[in-house]
C-alpha positions in Angstrom: -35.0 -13.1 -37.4 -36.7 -15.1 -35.0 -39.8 -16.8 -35.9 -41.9 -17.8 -33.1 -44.6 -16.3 -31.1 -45.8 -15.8 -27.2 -49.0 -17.1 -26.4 -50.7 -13.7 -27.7 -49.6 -14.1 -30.9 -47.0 -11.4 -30.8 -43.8 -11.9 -32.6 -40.3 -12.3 -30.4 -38.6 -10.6 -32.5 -40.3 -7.3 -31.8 -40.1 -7.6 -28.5 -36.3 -8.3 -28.7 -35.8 -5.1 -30.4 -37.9 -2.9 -28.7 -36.6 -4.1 -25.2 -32.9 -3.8 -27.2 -33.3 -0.5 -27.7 -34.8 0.7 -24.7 -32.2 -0.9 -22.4 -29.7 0.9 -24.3 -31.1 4.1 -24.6 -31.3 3.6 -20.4 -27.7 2.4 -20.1 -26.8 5.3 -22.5 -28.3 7.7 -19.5 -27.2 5.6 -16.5 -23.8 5.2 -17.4 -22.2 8.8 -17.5 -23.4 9.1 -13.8 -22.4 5.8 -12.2 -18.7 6.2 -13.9 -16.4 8.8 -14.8 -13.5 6.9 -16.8 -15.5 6.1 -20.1 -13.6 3.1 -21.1 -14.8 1.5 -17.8 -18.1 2.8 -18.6 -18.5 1.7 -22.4 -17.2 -1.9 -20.9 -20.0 -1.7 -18.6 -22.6 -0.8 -21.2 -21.6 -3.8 -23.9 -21.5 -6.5 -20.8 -24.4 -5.9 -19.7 -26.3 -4.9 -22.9 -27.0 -9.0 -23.5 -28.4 -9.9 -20.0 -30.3 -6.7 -19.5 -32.0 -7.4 -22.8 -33.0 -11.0 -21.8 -34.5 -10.3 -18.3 -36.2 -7.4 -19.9 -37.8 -9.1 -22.8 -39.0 -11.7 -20.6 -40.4 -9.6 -18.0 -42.2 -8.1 -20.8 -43.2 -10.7 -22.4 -44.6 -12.6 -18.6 -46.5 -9.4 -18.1 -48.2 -9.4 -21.7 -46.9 -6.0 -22.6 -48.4 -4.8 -26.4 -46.0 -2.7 -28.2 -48.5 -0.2 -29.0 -48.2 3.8 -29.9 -48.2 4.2 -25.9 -44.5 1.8 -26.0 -43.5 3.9 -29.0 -43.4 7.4 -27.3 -41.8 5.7 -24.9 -38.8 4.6 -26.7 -38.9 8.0 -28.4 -38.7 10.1 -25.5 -36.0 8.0 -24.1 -33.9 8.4 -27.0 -34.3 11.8 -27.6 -33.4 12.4 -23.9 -30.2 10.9 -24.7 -29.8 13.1 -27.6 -30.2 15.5 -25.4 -28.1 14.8 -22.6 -25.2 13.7 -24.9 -25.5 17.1 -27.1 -25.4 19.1 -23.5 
């Protein structure tokens, strides 16, 4: 894992993960309605998983986000609105 730290003292490595998973939990929802063949679709998703991640963890990062409970619902809620739109 990554050891450094932003100016706030907040590991990278969180951030990495938590903006990891919420970009694909977002791509997971985006994806079924910008494309119909899924092949194209699942390409779409693992090019842009890498670069989506990046620009999101830095954005985050820039605007001194705190991965509090507020950022954990967050992530919650997305996922479990994939759950559900993948189950339906």
């Amino acid at each position: 894992m990554l050891a450094t730290a932003t100016k706030t003292g907040r590991s990278v490595d969180k951030f990495l993960l938590y903006h990891f998973l919420l970009v694909t939990g977002i791509a997971l929802l985006v994806t079924p309605l910008i494309t119909q063949d899924k092949t194209l679709g699942l390409t779409l998703l693992v090019s842009l998983q890498i670069a989506l991640t990046c620009i999101s963890t830095l954005i985050g990062i820039n605007m001194g986000q705190r991965l509090d409970r507020r950022a954990a619902t967050l992530l919650f809620s997305v996922w479990m609105l994939v759950w559900l739109v993948h189950l339906i």
